[in-house]
C-alpha positions in Angstrom: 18.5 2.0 -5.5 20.1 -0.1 -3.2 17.3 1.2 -0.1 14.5 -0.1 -2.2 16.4 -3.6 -2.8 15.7 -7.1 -0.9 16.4 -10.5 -0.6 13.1 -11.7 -2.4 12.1 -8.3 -4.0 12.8 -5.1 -4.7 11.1 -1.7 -5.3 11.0 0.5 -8.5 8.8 3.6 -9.8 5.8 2.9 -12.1 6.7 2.6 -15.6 4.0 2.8 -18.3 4.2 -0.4 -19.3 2.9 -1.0 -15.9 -0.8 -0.4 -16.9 -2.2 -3.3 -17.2 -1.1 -4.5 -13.5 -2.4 -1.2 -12.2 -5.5 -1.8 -13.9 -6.1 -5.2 -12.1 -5.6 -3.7 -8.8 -7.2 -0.8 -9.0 -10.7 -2.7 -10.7 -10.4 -5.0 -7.8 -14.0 -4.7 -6.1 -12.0 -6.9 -3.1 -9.7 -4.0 -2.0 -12.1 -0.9 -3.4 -12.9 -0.8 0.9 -9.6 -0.8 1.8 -8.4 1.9 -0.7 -12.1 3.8 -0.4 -12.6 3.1 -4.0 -16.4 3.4 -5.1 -16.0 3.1 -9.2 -13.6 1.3 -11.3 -11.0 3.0 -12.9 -10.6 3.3 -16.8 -7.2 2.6 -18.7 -7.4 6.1 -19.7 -7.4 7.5 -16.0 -4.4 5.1 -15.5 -2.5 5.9 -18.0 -2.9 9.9 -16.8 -1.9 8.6 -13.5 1.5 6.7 -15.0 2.3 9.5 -17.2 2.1 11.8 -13.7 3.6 9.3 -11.6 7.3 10.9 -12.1 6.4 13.4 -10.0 7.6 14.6 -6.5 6.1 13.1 -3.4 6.9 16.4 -2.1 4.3 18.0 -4.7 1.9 15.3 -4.8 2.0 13.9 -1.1 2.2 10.4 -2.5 4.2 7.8 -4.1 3.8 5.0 -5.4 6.3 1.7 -6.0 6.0 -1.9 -7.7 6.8 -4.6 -6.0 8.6 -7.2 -8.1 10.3 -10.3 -7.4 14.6 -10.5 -7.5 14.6 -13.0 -9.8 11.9 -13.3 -12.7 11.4 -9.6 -12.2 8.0 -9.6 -12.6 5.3 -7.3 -10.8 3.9 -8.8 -7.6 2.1 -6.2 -6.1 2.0 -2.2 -5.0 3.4 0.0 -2.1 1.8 3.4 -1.4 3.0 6.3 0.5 0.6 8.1 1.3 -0.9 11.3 2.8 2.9 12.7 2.9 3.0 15.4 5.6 7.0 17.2 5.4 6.0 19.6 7.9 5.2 16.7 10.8 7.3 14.2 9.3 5.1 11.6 8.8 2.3 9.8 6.5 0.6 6.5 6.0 1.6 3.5 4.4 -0.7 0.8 1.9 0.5 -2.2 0.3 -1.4 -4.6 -2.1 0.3 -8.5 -3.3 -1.5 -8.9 -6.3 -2.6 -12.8 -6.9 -3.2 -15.5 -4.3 0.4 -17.2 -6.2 2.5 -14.4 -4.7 0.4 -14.1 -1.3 2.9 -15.8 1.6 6.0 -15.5 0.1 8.0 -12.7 2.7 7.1 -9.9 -0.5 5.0 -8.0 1.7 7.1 -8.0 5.3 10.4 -7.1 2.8 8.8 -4.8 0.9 7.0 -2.9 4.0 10.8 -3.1 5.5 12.4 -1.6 2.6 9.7 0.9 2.4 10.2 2.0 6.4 14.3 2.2 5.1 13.6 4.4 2.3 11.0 7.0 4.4 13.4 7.0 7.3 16.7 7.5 5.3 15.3 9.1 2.2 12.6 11.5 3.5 13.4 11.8 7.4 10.2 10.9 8.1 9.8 10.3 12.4 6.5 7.9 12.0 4.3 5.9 9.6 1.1 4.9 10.0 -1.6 1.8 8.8 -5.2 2.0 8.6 -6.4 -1.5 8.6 -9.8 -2.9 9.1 -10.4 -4.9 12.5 -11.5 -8.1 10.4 -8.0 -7.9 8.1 -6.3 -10.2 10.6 -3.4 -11.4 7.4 -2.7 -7.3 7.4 -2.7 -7.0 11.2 -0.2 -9.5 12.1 2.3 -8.6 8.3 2.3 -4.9 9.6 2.9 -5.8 13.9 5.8 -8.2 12.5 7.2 -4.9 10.9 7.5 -3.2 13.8 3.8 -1.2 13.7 2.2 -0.8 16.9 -1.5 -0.4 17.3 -2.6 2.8 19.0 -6.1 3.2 18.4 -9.6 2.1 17.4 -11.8 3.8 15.4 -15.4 2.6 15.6 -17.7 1.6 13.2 -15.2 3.7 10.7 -15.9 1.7 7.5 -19.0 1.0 6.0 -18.7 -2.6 4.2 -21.3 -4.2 1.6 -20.5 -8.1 1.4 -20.1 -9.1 -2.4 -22.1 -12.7 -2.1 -24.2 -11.3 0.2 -24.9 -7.7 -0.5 -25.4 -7.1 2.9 -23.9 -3.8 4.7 -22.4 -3.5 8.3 -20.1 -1.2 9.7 -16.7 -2.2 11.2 -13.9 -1.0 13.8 -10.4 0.4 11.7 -7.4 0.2 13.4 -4.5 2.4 13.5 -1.1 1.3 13.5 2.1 3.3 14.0 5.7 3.2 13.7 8.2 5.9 15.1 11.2 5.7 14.0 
């Protein structure tokens, strides 16, 4: 456990009584572009996810980790790996801070550095990789502090429907990368 524990945070597995966090996140129409959500997910579903969640990345191609806080312990946001690929030793990398109140507190830089530890070390991985939207400037500079590098732009990649507004553009996604 010691790979997946910081100064400010550290990282666990998803327990059940994680729900209702999961839940919050997940039914968050603010992030569904980022994670390519399009309906909101029901406790049921979650709960089928969290009673899955013990299983192998190697199986599933995924994980995913809470982020808490060192000291009250509580949940402040999730770490995915994602699209896991063993045979080229790589896969991509999302992270959410749940709550403006834990937003700017060094969780997401430790937690993304503890993450690159863990895929490095744990699953030999050689790279990660980011998608992040061109507009997602907090994302862009939290993922070149860790050591990312950008390496690509793909145009008008996400389709985006303003929430106040209702009106739809496309935008640029950019990739980041980090080889170990």
């Amino acid at each position: 456990m010691k790979t997946l524990q910081g100064t400010h945070c550290y990282l666990r597995a998803l327990e059940p009584e994680d729900i209702d966090h999961v839940y919050r996140v997940e039914n968050d129409e603010g992030l569904w572009s980022v994670g390519e959500t399009l309906v909101p997910f029901s406790k049921y579903v979650l709960k089928e996810y969290l009673a899955n969640s013990h299983r192998d990345i190697f199986d599933v191609r995924q994980l995913r980790l809470v982020i808490c806080d060192s000291t009250s312990h509580s949940s402040v946001g999730l770490i995915d790996v994602f699209d896991f690929d063993p045979h080229n030793l790589r896969a991509g990398i999302g992270i959410v801070i749940a709550g403006e109140e834990h937003k700017r507190k060094g969780y997401a830089t430790e937690s993304i550095n503890l993450l690159k530890n863990y895929c490095n070390t744990h699953l030999n991985l050689h790279q990660l990789y980011a998608n992040i939207e061109e507009d997602n400037k907090a994302s862009i500079a939290l993922f070149e502090k860790a050591g990312f590098e950008l390496i690509g732009i793909k145009k008008q990649w996400r389709r985006k429907r303003s929430l106040t507004t209702g009106k739809e553009s496309y935008i640029n996604e950019l990739l980041y990368q980090h080889i170990f």
